[in-house]
C-alpha positions in Angstrom: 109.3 98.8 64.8 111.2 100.6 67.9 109.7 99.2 71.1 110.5 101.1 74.6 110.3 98.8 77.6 109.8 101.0 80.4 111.8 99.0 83.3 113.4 100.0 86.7 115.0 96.3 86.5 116.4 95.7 83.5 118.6 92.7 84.1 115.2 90.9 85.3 113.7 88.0 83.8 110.7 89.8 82.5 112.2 92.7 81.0 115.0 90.3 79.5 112.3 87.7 78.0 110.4 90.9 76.5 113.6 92.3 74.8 115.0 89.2 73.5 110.8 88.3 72.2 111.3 91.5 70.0 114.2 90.9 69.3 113.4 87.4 67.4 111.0 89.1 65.8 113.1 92.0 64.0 112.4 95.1 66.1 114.8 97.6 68.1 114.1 97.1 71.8 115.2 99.9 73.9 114.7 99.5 78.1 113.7 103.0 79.7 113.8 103.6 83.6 111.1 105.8 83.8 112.2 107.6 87.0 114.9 109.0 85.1 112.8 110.4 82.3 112.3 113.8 82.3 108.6 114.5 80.6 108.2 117.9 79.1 105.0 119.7 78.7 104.4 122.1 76.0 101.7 123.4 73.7 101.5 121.2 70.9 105.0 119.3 70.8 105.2 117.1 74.6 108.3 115.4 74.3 110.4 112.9 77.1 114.3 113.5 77.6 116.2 110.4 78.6 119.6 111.0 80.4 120.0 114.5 78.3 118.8 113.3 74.8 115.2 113.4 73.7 113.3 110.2 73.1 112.4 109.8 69.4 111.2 107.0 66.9 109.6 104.8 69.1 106.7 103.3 67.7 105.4 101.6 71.3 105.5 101.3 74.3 105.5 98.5 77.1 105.1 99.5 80.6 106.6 97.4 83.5 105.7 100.3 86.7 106.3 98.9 89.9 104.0 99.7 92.8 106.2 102.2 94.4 105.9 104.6 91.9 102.8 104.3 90.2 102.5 107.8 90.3 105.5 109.0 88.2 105.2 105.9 85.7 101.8 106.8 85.2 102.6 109.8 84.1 105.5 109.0 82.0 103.3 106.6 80.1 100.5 109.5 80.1 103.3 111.3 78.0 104.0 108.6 75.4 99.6 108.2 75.2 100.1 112.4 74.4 102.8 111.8 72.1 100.9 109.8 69.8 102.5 106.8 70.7 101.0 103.3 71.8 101.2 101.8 75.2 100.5 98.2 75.8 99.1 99.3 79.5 97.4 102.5 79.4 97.9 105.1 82.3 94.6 105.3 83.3 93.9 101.8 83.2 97.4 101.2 85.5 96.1 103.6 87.9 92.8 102.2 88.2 94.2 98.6 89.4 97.0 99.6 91.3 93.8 101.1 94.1 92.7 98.1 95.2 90.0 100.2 96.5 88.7 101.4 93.3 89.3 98.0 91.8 86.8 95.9 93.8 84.4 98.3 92.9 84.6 98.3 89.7 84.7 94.5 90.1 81.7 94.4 91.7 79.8 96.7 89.7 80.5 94.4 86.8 79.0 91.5 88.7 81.9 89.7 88.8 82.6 87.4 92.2 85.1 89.0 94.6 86.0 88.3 98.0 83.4 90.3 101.0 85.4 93.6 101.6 84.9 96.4 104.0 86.4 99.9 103.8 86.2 102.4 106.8 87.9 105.8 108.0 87.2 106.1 111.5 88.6 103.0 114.1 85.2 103.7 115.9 84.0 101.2 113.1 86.2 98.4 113.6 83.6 95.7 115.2 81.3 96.4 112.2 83.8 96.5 109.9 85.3 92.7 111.3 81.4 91.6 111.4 80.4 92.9 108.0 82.9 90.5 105.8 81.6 87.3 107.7 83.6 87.7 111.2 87.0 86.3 112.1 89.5 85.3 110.7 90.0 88.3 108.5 93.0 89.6 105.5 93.4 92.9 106.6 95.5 94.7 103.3 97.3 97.7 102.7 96.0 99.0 99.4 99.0 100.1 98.0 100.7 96.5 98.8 102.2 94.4 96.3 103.7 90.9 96.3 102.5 89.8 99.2 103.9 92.8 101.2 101.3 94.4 103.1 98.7 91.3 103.7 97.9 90.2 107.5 95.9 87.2 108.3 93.9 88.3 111.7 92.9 85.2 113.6 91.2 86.4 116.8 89.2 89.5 116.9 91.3 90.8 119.2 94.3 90.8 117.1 92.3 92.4 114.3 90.8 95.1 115.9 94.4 96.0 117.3 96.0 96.0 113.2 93.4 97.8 111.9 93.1 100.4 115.0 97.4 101.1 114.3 96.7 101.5 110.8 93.7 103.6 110.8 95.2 105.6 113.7 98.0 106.7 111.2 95.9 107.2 108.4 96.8 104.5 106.5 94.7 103.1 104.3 93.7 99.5 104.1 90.9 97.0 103.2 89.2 94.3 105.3 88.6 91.2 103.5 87.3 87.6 104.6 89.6 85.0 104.5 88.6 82.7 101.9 89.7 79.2 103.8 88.5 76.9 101.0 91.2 78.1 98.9 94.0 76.9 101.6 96.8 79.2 100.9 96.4 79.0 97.3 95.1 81.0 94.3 94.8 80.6 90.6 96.9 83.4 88.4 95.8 84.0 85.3 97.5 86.0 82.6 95.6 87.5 79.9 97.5 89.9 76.9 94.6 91.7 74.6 91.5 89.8 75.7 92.5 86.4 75.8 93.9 83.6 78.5 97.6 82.6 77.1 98.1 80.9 80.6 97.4 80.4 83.9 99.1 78.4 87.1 97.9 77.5 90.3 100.3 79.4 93.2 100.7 77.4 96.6 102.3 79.4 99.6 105.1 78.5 101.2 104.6 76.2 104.3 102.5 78.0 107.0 102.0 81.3 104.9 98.5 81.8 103.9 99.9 83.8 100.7 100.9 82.4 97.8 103.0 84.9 95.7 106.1 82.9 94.6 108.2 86.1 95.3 107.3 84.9 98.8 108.7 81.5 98.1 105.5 80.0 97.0 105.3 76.7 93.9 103.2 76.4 91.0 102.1 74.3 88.7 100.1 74.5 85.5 96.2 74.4 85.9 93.6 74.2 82.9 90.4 76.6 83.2 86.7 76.1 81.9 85.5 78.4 79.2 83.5 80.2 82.6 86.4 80.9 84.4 88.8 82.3 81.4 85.4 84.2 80.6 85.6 85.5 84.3 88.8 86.4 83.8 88.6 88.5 80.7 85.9 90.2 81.9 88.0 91.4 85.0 90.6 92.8 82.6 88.2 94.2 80.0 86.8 96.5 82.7 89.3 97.6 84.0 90.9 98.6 80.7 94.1 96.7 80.8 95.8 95.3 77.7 98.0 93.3 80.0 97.3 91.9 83.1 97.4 89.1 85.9 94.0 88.1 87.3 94.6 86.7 90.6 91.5 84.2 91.8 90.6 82.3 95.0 88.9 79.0 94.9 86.1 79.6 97.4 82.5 77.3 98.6 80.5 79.8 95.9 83.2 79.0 93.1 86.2 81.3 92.0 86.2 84.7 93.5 88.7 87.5 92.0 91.3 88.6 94.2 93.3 90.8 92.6 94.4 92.3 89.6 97.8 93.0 88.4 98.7 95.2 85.5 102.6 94.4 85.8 102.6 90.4 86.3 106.2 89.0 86.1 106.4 86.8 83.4 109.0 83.9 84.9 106.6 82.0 87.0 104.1 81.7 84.0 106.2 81.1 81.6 108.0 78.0 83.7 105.0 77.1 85.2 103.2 76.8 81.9 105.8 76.5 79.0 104.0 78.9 77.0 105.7 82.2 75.4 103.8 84.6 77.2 106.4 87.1 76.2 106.1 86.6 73.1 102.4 86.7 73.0 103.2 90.2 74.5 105.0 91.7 71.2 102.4 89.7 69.1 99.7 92.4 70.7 101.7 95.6 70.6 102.5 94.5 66.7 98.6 94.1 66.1 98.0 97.4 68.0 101.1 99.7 66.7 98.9 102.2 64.9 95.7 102.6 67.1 96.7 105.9 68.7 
């Protein structure tokens, strides 16, 4: 089987683990930046050119779209789904979680625990806003944020009020969130690949930073999960269509609250933190899935 990685970052530790996974496993592994493929659209035959040669023969497809430019990955992986060809994210499903927005509610629609999280347009709102997710201290959060980037912890009111006033004033888009304290600048990540847990770590931030992305300089350390909370888990992914993804959850006074979910986890902190081949796990899927579309 020919297996495209699409990857900005091919040197990196997950696109490398993901290559040389396939690779042990007999198929061609090809890495694809997707901002330099050029999709064409036409009636009955869409196609993708790749440096000047047209893309042919591959049987899959593994997405690895950073935030920046969900937009254009999105579509390139579109373009594979119209070719016929399987993708182990899909592009709706990648668009969906990347709007953290759209992803709470589809959270919450599904019953599943999140954090209390308030989303306004006008800065007239702000005291509401502050009051309606249980008062200070607030997370105030970009929505297009990633690895930590993009996440302020608001202790005073006064403080808040003057974030989210700048960013609303510039149209930016963010979420107001309470700040979970229980969970004391941790979170549990959990990976799941086709509907099932193949690992999951407890993240601590670094010292005095309330986040605990280890991109951010953060430790983790294996955790095992009840059947309840790998059940919670699942059910995150499963509705928000993702094949692959990393569920991010707080530990709060009502029990474990999802965070976040993200459909491009990196695979190095798992797999060291855990021992487990989550890579591998990865090709397993797309071998089981290879003639679906």
């Amino acid at each position: 089987m020919k297996i495209a990685i699409l990857s900005r970052s091919p040197k990196s530790y997950s696109t490398g683990r993901l290559v040389e996974a396939g690779i042990a496993r007999g198929h061609e592994i090809v890495v694809l930046d997707h901002l330099q493929c050029v999709l064409v659209i036409e009636q009955g035959r869409p196609h993708i050119y790749y440096k000047n040669k047209e893309v042919t023969g591959v049987d899959a497809v593994i997405p690895r779209i950073g935030a920046s430019v969900t937009f254009y990955g999105a579509a390139v992986v579109r373009q594979f789904e119209m070719m016929k060809i399987f993708t182990a994210v899909e592009s709706q499903a990648l668009v969906r979680s990347r709007d953290k927005l759209r992803c709470l509610q589809l959270l919450a629609k599904a019953g599943i625990p999140i954090p209390k999280s308030a989303f306004a347009y006008s800065p007239k709102n702000v005291d509401d806003v502050i009051d309606q997710v249980g008062g200070i201290p607030v997370i105030i959060k970009l929505l297009e944020g990633t690895q930590g980037l993009g996440v302020i912890l608001a202790e005073t009111r006064i403080s808040a009020k003057s974030v989210i006033e700048a960013f609303l004033d510039v149209e930016v888009n963010i979420l107001v969130q309470e700040f979970v304290k229980e969970a004391e600048g941790a979170d549990v990540r959990v990976f799941v690949v086709d509907g099932q847990v193949v690992g999951a770590m407890r993240r601590k931030g670094a010292e005095g930073d309330f986040r605990s992305n280890l991109h951010r300089g953060g430790t983790s350390e294996v955790v095992k999960l009840t059947a309840t909370e790998k059940a919670m888990a699942v059910k995150s992914v499963r509705h928000l269509g993702l094949g692959i993804a990393g569920v991010d959850m707080l530990q709060s006074k009502r029990g474990y609250v999802v965070n976040e979910i993200n459909s491009s986890p990196g695979l190095e902190g798992i797999e060291k933190a855990t021992g487990n081949d989550i890579a591998g796990k990865i090709i397993e899927y797309v071998e089981r899935n290879e003639h679906t579309n």
